[in-house]
PASEBA-1860 file (N, C-alpha, C; in nm, 3 decimals):
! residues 210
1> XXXXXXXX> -1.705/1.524/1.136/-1.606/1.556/1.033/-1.676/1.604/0.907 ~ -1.604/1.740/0.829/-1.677/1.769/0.735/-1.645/1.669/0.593 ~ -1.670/1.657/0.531/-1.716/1.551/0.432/-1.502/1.590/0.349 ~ -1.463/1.468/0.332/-1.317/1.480/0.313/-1.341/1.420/0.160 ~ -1.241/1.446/0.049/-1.252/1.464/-0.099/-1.066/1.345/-0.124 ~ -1.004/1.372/0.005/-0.870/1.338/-0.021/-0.811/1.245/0.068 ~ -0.828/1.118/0.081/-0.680/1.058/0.196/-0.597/1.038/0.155 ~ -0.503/1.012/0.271/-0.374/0.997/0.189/-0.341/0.886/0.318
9> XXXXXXXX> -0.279/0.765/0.264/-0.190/0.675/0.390/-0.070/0.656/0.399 ~ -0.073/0.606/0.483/0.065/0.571/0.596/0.064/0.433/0.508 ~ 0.202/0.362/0.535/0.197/0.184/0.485/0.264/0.161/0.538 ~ 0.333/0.172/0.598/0.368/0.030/0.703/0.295/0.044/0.814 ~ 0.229/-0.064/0.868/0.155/-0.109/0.962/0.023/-0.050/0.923 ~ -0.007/0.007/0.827/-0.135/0.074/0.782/-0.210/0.015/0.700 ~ -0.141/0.010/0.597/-0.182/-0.078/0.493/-0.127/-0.240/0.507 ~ -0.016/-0.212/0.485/0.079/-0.319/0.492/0.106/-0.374/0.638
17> XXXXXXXX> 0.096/-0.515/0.676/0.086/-0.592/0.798/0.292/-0.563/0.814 ~ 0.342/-0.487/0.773/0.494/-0.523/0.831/0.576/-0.522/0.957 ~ 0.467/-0.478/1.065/0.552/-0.472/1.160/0.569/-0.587/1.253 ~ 0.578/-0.711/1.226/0.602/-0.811/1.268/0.728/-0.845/1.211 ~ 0.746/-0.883/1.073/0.843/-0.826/0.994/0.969/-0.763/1.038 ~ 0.907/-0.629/1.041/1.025/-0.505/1.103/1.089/-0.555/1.241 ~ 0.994/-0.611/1.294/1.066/-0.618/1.507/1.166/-0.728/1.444 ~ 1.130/-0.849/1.353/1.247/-0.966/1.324/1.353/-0.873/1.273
25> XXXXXXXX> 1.360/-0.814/1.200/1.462/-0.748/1.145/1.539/-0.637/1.184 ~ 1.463/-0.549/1.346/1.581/-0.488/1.382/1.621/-0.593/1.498 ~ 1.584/-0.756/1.523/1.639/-0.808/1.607/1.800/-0.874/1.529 ~ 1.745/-0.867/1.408/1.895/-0.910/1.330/2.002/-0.798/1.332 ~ 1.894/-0.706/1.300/2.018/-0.528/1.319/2.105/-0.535/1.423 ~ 2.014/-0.527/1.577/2.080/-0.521/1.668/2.167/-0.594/1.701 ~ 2.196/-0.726/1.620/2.290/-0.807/1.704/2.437/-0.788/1.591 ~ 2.401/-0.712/1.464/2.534/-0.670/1.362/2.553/-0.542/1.421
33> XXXXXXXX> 2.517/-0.478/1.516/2.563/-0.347/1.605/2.630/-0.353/1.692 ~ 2.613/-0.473/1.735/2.644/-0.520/1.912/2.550/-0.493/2.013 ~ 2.453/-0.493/1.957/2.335/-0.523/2.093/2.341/-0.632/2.145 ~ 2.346/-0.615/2.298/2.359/-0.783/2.338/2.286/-0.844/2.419 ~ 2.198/-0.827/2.391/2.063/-0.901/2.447/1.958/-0.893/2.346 ~ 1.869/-0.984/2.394/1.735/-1.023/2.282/1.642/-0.972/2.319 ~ 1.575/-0.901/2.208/1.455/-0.822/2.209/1.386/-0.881/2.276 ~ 1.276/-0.869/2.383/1.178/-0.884/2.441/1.059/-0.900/2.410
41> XXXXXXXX> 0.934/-0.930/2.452/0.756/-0.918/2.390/0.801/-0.794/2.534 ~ 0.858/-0.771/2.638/0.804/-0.643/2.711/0.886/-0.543/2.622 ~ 0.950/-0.581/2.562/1.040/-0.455/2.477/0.939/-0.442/2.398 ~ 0.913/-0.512/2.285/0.832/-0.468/2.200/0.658/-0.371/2.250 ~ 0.613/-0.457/2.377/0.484/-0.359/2.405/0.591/-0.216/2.443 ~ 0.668/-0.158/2.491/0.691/-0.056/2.536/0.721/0.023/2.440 ~ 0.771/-0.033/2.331/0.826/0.036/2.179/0.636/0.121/2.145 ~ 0.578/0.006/2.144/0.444/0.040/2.130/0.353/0.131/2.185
49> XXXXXXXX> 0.434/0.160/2.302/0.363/0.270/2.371/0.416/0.431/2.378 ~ 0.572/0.395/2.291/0.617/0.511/2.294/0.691/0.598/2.152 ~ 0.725/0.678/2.106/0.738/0.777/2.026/0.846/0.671/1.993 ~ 0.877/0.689/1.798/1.004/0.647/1.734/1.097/0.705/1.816 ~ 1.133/0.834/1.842/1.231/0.939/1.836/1.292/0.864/1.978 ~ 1.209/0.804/2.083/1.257/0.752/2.192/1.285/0.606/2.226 ~ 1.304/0.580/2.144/1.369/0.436/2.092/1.530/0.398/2.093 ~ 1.599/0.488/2.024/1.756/0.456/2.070/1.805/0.520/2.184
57> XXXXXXXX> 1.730/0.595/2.284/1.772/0.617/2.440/1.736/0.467/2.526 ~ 1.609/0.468/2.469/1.588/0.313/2.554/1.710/0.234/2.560 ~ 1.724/0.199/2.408/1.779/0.036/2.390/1.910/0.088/2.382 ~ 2.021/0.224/2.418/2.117/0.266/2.374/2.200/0.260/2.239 ~ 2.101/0.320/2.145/2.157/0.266/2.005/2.191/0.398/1.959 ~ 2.327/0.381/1.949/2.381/0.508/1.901/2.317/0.603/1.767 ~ 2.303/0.733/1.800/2.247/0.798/1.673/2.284/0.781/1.539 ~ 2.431/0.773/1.591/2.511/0.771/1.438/2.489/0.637/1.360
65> XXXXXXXX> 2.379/0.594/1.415/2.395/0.425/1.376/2.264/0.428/1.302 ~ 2.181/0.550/1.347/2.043/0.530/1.290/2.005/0.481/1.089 ~ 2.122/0.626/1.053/2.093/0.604/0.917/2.128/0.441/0.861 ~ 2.218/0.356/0.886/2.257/0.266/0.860/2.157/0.148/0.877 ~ 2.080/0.164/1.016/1.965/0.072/1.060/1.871/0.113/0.961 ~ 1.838/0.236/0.914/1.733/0.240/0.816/1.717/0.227/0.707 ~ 1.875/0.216/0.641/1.880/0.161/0.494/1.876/0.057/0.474 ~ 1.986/-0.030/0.608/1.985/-0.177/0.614/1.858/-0.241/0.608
73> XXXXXXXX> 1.785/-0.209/0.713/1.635/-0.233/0.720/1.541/-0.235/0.626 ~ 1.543/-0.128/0.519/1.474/-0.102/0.398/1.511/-0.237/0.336 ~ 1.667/-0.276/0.299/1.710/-0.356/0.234/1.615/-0.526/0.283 ~ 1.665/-0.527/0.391/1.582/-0.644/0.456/1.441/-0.694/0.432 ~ 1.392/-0.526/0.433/1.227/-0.556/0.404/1.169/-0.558/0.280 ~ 1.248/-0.549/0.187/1.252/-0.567/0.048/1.234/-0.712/0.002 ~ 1.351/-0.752/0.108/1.355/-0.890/0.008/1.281/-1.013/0.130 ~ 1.176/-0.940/0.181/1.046/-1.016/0.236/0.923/-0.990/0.215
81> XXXXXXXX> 0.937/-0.858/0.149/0.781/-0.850/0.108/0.713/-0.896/0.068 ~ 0.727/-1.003/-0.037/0.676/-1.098/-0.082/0.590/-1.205/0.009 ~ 0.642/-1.192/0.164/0.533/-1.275/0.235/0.446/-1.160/0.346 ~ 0.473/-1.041/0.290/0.402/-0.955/0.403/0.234/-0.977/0.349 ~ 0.150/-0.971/0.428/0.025/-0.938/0.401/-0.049/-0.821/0.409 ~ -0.098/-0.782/0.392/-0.222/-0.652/0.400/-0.275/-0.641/0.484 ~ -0.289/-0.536/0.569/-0.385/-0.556/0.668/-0.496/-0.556/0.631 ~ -0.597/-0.676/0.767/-0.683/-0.782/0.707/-0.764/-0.684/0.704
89> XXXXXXXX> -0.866/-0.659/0.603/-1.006/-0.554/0.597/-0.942/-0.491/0.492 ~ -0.834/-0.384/0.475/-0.741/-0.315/0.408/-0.793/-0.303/0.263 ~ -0.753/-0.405/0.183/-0.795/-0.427/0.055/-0.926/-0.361/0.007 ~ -1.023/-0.457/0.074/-1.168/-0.435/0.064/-1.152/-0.279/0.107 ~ -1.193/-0.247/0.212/-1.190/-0.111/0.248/-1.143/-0.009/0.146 ~ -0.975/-0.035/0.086/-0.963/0.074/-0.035/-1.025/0.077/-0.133 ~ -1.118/-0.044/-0.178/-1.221/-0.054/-0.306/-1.312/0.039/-0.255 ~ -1.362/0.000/-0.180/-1.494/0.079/-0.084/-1.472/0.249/-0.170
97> XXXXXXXX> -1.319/0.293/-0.052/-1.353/0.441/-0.082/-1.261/0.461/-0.232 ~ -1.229/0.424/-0.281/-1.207/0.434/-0.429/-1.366/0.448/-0.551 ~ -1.451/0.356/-0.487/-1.558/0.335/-0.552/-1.649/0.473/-0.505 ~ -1.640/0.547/-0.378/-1.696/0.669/-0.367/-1.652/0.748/-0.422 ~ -1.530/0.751/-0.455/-1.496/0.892/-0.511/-1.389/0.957/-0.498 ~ -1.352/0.907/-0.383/-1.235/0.950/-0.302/-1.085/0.933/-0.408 ~ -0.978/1.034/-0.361/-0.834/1.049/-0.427/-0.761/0.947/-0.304 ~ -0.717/0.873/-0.320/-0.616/0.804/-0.280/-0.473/0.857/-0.286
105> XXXXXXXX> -0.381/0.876/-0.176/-0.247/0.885/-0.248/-0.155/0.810/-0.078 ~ -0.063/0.791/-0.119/0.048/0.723/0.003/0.126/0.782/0.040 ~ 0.154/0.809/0.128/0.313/0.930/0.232/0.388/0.821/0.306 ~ 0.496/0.786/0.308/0.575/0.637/0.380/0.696/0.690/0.362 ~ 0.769/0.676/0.468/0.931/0.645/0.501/0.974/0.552/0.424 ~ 0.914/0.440/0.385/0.937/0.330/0.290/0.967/0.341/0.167 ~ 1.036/0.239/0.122/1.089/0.299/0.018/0.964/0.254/-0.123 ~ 1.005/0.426/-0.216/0.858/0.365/-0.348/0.864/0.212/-0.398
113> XXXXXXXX> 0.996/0.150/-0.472/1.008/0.003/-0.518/0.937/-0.084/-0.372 ~ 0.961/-0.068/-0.300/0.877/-0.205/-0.137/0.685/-0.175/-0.214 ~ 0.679/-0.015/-0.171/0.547/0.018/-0.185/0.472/-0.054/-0.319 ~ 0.548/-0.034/-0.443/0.496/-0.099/-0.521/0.476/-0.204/-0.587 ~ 0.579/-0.282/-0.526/0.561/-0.419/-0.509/0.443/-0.477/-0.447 ~ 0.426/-0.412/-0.342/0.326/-0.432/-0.233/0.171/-0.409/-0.333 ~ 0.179/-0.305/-0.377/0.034/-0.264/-0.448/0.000/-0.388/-0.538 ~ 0.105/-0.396/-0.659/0.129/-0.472/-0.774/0.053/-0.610/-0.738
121> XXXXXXXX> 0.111/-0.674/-0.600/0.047/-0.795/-0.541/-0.069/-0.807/-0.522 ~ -0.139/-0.688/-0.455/-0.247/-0.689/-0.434/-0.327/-0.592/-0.523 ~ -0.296/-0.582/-0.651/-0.362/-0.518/-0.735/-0.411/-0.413/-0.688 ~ -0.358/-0.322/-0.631/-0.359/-0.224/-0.583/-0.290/-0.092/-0.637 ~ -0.293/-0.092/-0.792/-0.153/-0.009/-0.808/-0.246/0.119/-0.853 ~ -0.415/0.107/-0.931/-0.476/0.179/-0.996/-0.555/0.278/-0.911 ~ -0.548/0.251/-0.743/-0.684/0.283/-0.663/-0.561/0.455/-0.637 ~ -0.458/0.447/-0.598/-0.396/0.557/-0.580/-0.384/0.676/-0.696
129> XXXXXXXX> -0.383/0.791/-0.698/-0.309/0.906/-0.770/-0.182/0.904/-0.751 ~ -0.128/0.863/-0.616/0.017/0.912/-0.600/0.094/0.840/-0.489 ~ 0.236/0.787/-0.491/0.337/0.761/-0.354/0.433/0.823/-0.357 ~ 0.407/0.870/-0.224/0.515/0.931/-0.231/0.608/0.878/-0.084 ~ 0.769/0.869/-0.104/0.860/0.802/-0.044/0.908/0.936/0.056 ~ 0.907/0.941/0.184/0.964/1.056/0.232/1.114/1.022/0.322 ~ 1.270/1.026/0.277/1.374/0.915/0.353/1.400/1.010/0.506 ~ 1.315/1.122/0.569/1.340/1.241/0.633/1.249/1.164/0.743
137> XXXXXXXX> 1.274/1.075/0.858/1.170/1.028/0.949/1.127/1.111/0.984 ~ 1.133/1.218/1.049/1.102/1.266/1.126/1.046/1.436/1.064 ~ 1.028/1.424/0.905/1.005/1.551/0.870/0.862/1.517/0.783 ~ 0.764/1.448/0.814/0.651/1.408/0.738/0.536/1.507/0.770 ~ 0.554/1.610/0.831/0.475/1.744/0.821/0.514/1.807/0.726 ~ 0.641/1.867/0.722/0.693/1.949/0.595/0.637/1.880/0.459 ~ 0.682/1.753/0.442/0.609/1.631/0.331/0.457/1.648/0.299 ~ 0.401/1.654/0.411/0.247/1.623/0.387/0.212/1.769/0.300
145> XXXXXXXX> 0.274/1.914/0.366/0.247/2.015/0.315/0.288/2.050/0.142 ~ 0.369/2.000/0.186/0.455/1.952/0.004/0.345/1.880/-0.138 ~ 0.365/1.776/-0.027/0.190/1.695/-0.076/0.073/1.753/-0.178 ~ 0.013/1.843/-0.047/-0.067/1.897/-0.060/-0.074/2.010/-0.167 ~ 0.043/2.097/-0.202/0.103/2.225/-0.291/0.108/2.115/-0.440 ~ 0.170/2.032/-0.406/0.199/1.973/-0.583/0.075/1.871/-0.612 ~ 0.013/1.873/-0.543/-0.131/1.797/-0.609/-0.274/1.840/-0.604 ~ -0.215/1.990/-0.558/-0.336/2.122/-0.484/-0.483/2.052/-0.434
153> XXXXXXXX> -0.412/1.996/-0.285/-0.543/1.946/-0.204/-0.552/2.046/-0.102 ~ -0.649/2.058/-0.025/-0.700/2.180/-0.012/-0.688/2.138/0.176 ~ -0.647/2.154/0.283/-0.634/2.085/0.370/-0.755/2.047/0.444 ~ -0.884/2.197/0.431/-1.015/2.111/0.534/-1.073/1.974/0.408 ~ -1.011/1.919/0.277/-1.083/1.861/0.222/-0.983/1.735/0.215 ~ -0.890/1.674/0.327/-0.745/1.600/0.330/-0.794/1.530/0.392 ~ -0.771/1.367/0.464/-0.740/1.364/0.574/-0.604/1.240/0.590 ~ -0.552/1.239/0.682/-0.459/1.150/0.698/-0.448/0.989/0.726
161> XXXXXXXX> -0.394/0.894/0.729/-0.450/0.775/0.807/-0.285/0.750/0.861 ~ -0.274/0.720/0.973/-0.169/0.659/0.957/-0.130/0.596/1.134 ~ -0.081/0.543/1.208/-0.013/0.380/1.300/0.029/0.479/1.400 ~ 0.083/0.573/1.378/0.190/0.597/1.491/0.121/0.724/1.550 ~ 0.213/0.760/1.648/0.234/0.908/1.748/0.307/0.991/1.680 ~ 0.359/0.972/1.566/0.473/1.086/1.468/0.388/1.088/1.353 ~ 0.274/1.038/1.303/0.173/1.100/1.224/0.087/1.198/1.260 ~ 0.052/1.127/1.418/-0.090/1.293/1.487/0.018/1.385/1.481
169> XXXXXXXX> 0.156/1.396/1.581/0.253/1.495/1.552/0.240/1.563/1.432 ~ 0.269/1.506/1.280/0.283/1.570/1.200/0.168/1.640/1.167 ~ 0.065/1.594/1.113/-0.077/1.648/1.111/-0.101/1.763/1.208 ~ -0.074/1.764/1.326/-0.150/1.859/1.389/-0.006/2.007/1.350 ~ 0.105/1.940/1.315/0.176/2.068/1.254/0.110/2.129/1.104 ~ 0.106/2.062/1.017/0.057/2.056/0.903/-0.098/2.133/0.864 ~ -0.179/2.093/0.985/-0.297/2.145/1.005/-0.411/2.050/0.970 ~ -0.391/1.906/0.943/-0.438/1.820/0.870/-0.517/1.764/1.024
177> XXXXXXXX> -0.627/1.680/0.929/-0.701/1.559/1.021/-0.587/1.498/1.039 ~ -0.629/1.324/1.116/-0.561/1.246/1.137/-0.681/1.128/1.158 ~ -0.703/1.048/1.148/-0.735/0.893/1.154/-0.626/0.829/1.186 ~ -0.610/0.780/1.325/-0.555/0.685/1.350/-0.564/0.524/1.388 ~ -0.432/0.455/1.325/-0.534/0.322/1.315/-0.487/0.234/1.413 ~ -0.543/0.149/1.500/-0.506/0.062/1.616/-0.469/-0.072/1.567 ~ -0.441/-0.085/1.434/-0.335/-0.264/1.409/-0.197/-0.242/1.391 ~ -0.123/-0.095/1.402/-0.003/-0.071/1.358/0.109/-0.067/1.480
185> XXXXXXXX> 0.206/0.015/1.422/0.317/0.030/1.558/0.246/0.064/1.690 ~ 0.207/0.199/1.685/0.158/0.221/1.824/0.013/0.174/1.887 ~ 0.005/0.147/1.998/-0.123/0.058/2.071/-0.230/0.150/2.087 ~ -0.354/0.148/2.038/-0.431/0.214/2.055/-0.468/0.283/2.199 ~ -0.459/0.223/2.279/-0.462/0.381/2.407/-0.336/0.430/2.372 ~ -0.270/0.391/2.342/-0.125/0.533/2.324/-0.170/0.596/2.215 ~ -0.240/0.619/2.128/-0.304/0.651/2.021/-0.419/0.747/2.054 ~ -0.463/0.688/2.130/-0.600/0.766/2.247/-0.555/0.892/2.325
193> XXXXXXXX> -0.459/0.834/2.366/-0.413/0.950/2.457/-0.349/1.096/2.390 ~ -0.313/1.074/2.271/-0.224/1.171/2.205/-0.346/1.282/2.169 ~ -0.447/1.197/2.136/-0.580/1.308/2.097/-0.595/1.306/1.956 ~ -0.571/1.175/1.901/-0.618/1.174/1.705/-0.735/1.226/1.721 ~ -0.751/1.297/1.607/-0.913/1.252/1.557/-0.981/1.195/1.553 ~ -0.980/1.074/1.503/-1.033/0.956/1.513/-0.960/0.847/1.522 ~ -0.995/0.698/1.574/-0.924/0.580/1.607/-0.996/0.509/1.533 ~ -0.966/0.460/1.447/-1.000/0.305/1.376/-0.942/0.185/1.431
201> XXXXXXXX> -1.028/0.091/1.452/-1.005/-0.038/1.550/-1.014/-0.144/1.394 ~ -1.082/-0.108/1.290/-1.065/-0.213/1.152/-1.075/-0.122/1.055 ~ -1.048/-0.117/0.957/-1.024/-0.062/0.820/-1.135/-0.046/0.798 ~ -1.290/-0.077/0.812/-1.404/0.006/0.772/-1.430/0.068/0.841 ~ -1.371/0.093/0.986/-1.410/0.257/1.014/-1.362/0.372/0.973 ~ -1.285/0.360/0.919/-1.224/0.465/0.799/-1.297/0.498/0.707 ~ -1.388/0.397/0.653/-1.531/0.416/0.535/-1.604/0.528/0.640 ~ -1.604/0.493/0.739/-1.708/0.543/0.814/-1.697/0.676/0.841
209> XX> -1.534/0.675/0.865/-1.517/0.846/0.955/-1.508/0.943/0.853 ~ -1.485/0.871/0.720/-1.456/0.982/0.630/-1.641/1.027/0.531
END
């Protein structure tokens, strides 16, 4: 990799430990929908192995239901953040590349007030330039490029970090690296297989790859 000037992260499951969190809380969703059965540990590995976008064919959750699960959800995870933790290494690691040199900034579906709560806790609010909240799941390529125009980063000097199979997606539209990290939503061979750039197994290989 040529020597990168810019990351930018993902936070949930990236930074932020929430997806333990999140599975409790769409198990509460699902049952104010009428889902009628209980989430699984085989539900959850399979969620893990596969794309957001293919998630309400599985579990039959109506589309029209999505926006509602995601505001509700926001709401939910708001008023728990307060016991979410960081992923473990996380912290340390952003001192690390803060102390090289590096621009920090955040790209999340999440909402900015969760995010900065989250920083605030962990004194984390100074290491970033920028968060940015994107409410468009599924449009975080267009975002990243957006990104990039209003804070003129240059893309071979970017790179991405972020949990899922809808970050390499976006990135490889975008034209961006990708670092992907193996403590988040998706399981690292499903992560493997998609063809990131790189796989981080702990938060200092990210010191490393960049």
């Amino acid at each position: 990799m040529g020597i990168k000037k810019n990351i930018i992260f993902d936070f949930d499951g990236t930074l932020a430990d929430t997806v333990p969190v999140i599975f409790t809380i769409v198990g509460e969703l699902a049952k104010e929908i009428g889902y009628d059965r209980r989430i699984t540990e085989e539900d959850i590995k399979w969620v893990s192995e596969h794309k957001l976008i293919e998630i309400p064919k599985k579990f039959n959750i109506p589309l029209i239901k999505i926006p509602y699960l995601f505001m509700e959800g926001r709401k939910k995870l708001k008023k728990q953040m307060f016991s979410v933790p960081a992923c473990k290494g996380m912290v340390e690691s952003l001192h690390v590349l803060k102390e090289k040199g590096y621009r920090l900034g955040i790209l999340s579906s999440n909402s900015r007030d969760i995010i900065q709560e989250f920083l605030l806790k962990y004194n984390l609010v100074d290491l970033f330039d920028f968060v940015h909240s994107e409410l468009n799941l599924f449009g975080k390529d267009q975002a990243l490029v957006a990104l990039l125009n209003e804070h003129k980063m240059k893309k071979e000097d970017t790179i991405y970090v972020g949990d899922e199979l809808r970050d390499i997606e976006a990135c490889r539209k975008a034209g961006l690296d990708v670092i992907s990290v193996g403590w988040g939503f998706n399981s690292p061979d499903t992560l493997k297989k998609e063809n990131s750039n790189y796989l981080a197994l702990k938060p200092q290989d990210i010191v490393s790859f960049v």
